[in-house]
C-alpha positions as CSV (number, residue, x, y, z in Angstrom):
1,X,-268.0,190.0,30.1
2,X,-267.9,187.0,27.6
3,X,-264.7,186.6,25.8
4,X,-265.4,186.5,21.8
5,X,-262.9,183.6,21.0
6,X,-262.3,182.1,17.7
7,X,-261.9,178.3,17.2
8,X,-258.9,177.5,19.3
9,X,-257.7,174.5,17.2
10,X,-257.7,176.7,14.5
11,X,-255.8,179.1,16.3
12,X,-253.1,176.5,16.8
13,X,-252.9,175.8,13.3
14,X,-252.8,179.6,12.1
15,X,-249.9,180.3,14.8
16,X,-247.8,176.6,14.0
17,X,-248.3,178.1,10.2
18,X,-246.8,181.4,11.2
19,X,-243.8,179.9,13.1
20,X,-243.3,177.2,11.1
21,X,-243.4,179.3,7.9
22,X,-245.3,176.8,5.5
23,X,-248.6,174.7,5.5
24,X,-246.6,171.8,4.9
25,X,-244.2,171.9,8.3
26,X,-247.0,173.1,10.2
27,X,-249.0,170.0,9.4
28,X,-245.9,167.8,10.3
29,X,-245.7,169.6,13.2
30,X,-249.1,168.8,14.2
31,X,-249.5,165.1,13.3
32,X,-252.1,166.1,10.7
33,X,-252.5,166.7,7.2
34,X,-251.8,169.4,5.2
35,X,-255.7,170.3,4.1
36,X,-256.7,170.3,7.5
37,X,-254.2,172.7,8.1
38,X,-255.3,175.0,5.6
39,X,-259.2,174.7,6.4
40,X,-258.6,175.4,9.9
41,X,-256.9,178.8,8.7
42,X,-259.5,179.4,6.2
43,X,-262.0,178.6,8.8
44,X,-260.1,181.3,11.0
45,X,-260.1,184.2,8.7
46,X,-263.8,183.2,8.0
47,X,-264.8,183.7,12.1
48,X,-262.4,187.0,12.5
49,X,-263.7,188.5,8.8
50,X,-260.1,189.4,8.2
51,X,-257.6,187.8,5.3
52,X,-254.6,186.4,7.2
53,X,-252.8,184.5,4.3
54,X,-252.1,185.1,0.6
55,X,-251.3,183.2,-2.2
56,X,-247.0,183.6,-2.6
57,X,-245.7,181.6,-5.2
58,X,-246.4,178.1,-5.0
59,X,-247.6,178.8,-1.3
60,X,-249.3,181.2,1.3
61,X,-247.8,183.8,3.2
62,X,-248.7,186.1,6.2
63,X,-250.9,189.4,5.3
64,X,-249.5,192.6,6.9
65,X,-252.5,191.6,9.9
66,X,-251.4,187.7,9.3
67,X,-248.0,188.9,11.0
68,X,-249.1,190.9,13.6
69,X,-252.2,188.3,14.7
70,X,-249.1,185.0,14.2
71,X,-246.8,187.3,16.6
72,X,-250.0,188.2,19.3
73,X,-251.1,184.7,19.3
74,X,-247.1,183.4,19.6
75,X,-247.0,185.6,23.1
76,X,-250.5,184.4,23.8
77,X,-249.7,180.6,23.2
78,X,-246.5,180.9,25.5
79,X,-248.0,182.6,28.4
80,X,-250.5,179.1,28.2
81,X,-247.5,176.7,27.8
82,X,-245.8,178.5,30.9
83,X,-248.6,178.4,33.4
84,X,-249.0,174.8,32.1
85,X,-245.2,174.5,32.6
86,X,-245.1,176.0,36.4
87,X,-247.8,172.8,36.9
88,X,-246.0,170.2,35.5
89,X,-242.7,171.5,37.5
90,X,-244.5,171.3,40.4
91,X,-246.6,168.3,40.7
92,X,-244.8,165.9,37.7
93,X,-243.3,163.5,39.0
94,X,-240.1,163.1,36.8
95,X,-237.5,164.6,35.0
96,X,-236.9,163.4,31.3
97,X,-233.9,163.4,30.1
98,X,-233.0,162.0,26.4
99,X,-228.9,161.0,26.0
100,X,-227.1,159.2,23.2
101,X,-227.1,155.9,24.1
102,X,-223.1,155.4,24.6
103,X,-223.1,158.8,26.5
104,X,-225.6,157.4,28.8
105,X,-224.4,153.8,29.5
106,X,-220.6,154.8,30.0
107,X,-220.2,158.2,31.8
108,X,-224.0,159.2,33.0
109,X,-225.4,156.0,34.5
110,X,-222.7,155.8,37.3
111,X,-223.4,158.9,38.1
112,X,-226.6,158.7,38.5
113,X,-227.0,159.7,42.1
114,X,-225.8,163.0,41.1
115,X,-227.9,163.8,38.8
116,X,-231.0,162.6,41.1
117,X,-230.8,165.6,43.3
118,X,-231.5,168.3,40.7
119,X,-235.4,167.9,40.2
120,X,-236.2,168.4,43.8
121,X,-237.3,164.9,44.9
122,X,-239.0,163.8,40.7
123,X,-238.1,160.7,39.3
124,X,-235.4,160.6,36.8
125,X,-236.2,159.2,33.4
126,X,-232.8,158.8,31.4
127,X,-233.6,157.6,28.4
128,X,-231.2,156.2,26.0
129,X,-231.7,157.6,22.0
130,X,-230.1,156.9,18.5
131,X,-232.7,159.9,17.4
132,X,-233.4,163.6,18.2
133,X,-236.2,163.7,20.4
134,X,-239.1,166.1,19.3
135,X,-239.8,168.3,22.3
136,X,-243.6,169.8,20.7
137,X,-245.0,165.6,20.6
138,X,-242.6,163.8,23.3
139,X,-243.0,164.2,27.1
140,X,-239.4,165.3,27.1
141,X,-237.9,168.0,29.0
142,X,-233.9,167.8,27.9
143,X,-231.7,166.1,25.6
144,X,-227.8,165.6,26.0
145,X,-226.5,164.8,22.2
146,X,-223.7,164.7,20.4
147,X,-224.2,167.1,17.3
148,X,-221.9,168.6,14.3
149,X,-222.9,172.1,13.6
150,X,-226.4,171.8,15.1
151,X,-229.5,175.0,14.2
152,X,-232.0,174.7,16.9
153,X,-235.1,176.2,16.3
154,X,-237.1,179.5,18.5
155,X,-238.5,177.4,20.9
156,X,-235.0,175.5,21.6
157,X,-231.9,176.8,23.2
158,X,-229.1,174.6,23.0
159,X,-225.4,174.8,24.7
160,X,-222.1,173.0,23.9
161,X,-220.4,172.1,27.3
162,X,-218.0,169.3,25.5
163,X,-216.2,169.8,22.1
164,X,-214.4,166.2,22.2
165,X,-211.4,165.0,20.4
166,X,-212.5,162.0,17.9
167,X,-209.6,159.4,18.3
168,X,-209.5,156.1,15.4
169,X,-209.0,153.6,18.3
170,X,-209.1,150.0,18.1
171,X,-208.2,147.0,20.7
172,X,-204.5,146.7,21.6
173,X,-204.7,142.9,19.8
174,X,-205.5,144.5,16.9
175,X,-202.9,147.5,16.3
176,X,-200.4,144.6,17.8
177,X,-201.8,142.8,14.1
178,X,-200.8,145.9,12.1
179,X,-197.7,147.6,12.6
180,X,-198.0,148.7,9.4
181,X,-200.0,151.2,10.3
182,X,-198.3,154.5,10.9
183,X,-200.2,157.2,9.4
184,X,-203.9,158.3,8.8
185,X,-203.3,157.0,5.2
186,X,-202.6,153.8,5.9
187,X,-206.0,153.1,7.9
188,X,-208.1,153.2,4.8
189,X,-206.4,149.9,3.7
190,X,-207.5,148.3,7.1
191,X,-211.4,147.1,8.7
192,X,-212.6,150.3,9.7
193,X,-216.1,150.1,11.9
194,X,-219.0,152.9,10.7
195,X,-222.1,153.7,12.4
196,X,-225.1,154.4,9.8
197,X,-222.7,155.3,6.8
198,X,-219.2,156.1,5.6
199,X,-219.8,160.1,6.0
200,X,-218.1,160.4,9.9
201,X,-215.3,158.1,8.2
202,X,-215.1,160.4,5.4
203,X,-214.7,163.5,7.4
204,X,-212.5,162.8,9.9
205,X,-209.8,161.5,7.2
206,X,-210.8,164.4,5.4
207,X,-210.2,167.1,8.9
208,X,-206.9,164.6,9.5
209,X,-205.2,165.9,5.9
210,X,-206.0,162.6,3.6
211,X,-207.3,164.5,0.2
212,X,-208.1,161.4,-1.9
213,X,-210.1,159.3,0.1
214,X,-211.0,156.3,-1.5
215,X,-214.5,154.5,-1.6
216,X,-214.6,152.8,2.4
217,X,-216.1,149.7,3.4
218,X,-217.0,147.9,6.8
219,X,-220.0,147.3,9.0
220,X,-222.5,149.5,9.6
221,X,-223.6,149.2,13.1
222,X,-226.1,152.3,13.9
223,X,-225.0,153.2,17.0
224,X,-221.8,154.8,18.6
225,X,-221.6,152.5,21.3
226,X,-222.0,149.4,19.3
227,X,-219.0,150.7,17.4
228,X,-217.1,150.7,20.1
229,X,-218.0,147.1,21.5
230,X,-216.8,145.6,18.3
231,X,-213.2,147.8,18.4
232,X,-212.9,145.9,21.8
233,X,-213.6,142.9,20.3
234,X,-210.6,143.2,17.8
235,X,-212.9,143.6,14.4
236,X,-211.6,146.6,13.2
237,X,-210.8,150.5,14.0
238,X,-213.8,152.6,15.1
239,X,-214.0,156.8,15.6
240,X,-214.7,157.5,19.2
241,X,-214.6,160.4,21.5
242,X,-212.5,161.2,24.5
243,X,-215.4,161.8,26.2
244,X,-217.3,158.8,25.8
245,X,-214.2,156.2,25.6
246,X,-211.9,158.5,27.8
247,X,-211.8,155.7,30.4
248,X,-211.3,152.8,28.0
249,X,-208.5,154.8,26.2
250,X,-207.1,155.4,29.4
251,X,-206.9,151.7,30.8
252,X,-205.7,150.7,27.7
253,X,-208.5,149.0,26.5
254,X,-208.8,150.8,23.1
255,X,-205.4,152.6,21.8
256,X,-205.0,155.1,19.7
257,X,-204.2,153.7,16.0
258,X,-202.3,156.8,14.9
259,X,-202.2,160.3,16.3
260,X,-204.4,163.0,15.1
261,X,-206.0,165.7,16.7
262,X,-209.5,165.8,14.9
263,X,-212.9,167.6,16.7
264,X,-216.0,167.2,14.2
265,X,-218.7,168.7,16.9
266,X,-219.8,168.8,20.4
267,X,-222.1,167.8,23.2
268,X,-224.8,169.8,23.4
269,X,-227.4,170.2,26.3
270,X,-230.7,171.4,24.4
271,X,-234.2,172.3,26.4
272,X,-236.9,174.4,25.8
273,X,-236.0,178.3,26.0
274,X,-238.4,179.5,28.3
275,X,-237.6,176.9,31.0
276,X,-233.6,177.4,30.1
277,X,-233.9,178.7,34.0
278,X,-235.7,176.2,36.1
279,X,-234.0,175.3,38.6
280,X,-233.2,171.3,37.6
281,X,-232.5,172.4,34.3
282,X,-230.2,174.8,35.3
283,X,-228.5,172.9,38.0
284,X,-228.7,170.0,35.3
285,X,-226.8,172.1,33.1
286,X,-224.0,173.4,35.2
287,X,-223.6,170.0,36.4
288,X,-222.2,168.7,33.1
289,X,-219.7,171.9,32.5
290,X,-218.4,170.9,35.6
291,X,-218.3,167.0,35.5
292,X,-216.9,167.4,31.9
293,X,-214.6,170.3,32.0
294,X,-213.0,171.1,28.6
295,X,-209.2,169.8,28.8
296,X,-207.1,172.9,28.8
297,X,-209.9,175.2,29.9
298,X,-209.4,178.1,32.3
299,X,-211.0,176.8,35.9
300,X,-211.8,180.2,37.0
């Protein structure tokens, strides 16, 4: 029998609009335009003879039959994506993996033999990021990040398996330079080292007790572990985790300016939800909750 199928690009569009919850962040979504979003729904409701959206407010909304079609053509959608999934697992041949640049270079890389045994004989693409990856456009199938108070979205499902302690650390030249400094007050007064803005400044002083925070200068470098080559250098005092500078604090390399026991967020392990239990993302995933155990954590 011949399936009766409307257009299927307009099928995409109608179900991104449904999930997505506006014309606008469906056509983001999708790389295209916002009209050619709403033609391809109008064009939809044209072949199936039924109304799908109404006008709502300055927008569109789902009709009663709108909800029911978005949710039918969600589970339809999915059970696509997962038989195109169970091909990919089986014949691509890498797994990619997103990570914070800093994370990456300093506690991932030399363990990258470790981590080579979880797709079942794939390639390993680790690529290094200053950005959230987008998992609907980017060939991407997990990020490691650092995030403070993350949302992810349906199709996401995120974990924490590292709430770090952020430490004001700086070369043991420099705190040598400034004995002066004895308190989180006093660091405002000295070169402090940002990444894109003042803001993680800001709220660590804030989380460490200092109320009236005045207006902070120093370079803005972009990235975390830029931030950190320039504390080693001597230029100033930059936030880092224990995570990512653990091994440099413990040496000795970077000290501790003054004590404070400050946690802003976490690292998170985000994939897709419905392959949250393939094998390499799973074994991926348990790897790092046991390579990075939580300080003070029960073992059992």
């Amino acid at each position: 029998m011949r399936r009766r199928l409307p257009p299927l690009l307009a099928l995409r569009a109608f179900e991104t609009f449904g999930r997505a919850g506006s014309v606008r962040a469906a056509a983001d979504e999708l790389a295209v335009s916002h009209t050619v979003v709403s033609r391809h729904i109008q064009n939809l409701e044209y072949s199936i003879g039924i109304k799908l959206v109404q006008k709502s407010g300055r927008g569109l909304a789902l009709t009663r039959e709108g909800k029911r079609y978005a949710a039918q053509m969600r589970h339809a959608l999915d059970l696509i994506a997962d038989a195109t999934g169970e091909l990919w697992s089986g014949s691509s041949d890498a797994l990619h993996i997103c990570c914070m640049a800093g994370l990456a270079s300093r506690r991932l890389l030399a363990r990258l033999p470790e981590i080579e045994r979880f797709p079942g004989g794939r390639e390993i693409i680790l690529e290094p990021t200053s950005s959230r990856p987008d998992f609907n456009r980017d060939d991407v199938d997990a990020e490691i990040n650092y995030l403070e108070n993350p949302s992810f979205p349906a199709e996401l499902r995120g974990e924490i398996f590292y709430r770090p302690r952020i430490v004001a650390a700086a070369s043991p030249s420099f705190k040598k330079e400034h004995p002066e400094a004895t308190a989180v007050q006093d660091l405002v007064k000295l070169p402090l080292i940002h990444e894109r803005n003042t803001r993680q400044w800001e709220n660590w002083l804030e989380h460490a007790g200092l109320t009236d925070i005045p207006r902070l200068r120093g370079p803005k470098l972009w990235h975390g572990h830029m931030t950190v080559e320039a504390a080693l250098m001597g230029h100033g005092i930059a936030l880092v985790s224990d995570l990512m500078a653990g091994e440099l604090l413990a040496r000795g390399e970077l000290v501790e300016m003054v004590p404070a026991d400050v946690q802003l967020g976490g690292y998170y392990f985000v994939t897709l939800a419905r392959r949250w239990n393939d094998p390499a993302i799973a074994g991926l995933r348990n790897w790092l909750h046991q390579t990075f155990p939580q300080p003070g954590a029960s073992s059992e």
